[in-house]
C-alpha positions as CSV (number, residue, x, y, z in Angstrom):
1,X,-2.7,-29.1,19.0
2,X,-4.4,-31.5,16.4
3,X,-7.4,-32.1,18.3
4,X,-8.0,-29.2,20.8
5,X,-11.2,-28.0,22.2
6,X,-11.8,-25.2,19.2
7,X,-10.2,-27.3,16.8
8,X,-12.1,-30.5,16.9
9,X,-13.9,-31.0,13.5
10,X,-15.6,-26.9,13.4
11,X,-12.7,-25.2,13.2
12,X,-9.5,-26.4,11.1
13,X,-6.6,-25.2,11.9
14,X,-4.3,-24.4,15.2
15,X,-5.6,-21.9,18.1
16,X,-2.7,-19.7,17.1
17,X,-4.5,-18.9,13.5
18,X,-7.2,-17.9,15.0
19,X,-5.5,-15.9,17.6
20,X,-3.9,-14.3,14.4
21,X,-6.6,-14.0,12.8
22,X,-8.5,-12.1,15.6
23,X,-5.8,-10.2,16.0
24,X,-5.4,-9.2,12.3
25,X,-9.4,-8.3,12.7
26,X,-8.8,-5.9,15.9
27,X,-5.9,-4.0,14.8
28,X,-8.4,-3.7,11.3
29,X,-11.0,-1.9,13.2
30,X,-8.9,-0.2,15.4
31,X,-7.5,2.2,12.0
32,X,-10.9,1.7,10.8
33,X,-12.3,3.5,13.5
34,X,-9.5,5.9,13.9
35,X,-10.2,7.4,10.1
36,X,-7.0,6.8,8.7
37,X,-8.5,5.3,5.4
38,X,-10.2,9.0,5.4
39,X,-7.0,11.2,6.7
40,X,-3.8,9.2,5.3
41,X,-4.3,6.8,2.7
42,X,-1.3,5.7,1.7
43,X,-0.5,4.2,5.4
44,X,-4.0,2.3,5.5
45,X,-2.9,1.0,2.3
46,X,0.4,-0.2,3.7
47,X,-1.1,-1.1,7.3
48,X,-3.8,-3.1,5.8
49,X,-0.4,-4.6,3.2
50,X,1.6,-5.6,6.3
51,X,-1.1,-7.0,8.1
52,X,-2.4,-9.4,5.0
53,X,0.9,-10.6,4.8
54,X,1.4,-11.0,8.1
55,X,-1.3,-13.0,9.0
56,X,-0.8,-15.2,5.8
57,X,2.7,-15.9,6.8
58,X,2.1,-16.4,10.3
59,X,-0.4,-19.2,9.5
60,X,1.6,-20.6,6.1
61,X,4.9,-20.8,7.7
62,X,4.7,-22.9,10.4
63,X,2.2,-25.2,8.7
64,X,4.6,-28.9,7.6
65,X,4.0,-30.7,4.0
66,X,0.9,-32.8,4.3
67,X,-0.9,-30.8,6.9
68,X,-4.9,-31.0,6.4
69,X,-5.2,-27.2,6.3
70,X,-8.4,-26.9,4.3
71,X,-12.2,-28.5,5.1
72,X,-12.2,-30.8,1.9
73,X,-9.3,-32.3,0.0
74,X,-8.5,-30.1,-3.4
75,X,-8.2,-32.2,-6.6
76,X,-5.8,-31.4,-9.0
77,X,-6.6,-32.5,-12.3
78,X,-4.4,-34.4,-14.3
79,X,-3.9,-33.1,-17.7
């Protein structure tokens, strides 16, 4: 979906990294507002862990060589 309807020149990127990245968000506040940063530390650590990497994979991954995946074109200077 190169073009969609939430895609189309505001937001870059495929509906399903946003629907990942929502989802990331939710599941955030949902051990946010359960206190486990507070009661358990060690399992927010590795829940917030596991859903960083997650999310990254899930939009890296599926992403093919030459894919426009930022706003502006990054430069790389030659040395």
């Amino acid at each position: 979906m190169k073009n969609g309807i939430l895609t189309n020149g505001i937001f870059i990127g495929r509906l399903t990294d946003w629907i990942v990245l929502i989802f990331a968000f939710v599941v955030l506040g949902l051990i946010g507002t359960m206190h486990i940063h507070t009661s358990s530390f060690n399992l927010f650590a590795g829940v917030c862990f596991l859903i960083a990497l997650g999310t990254v994979l899930a939009v890296v991954l599926p992403h093919k060589r030459g894919d426009r995946v930022t706003r502006e074109v990054i430069e790389i200077p030659e040395e």
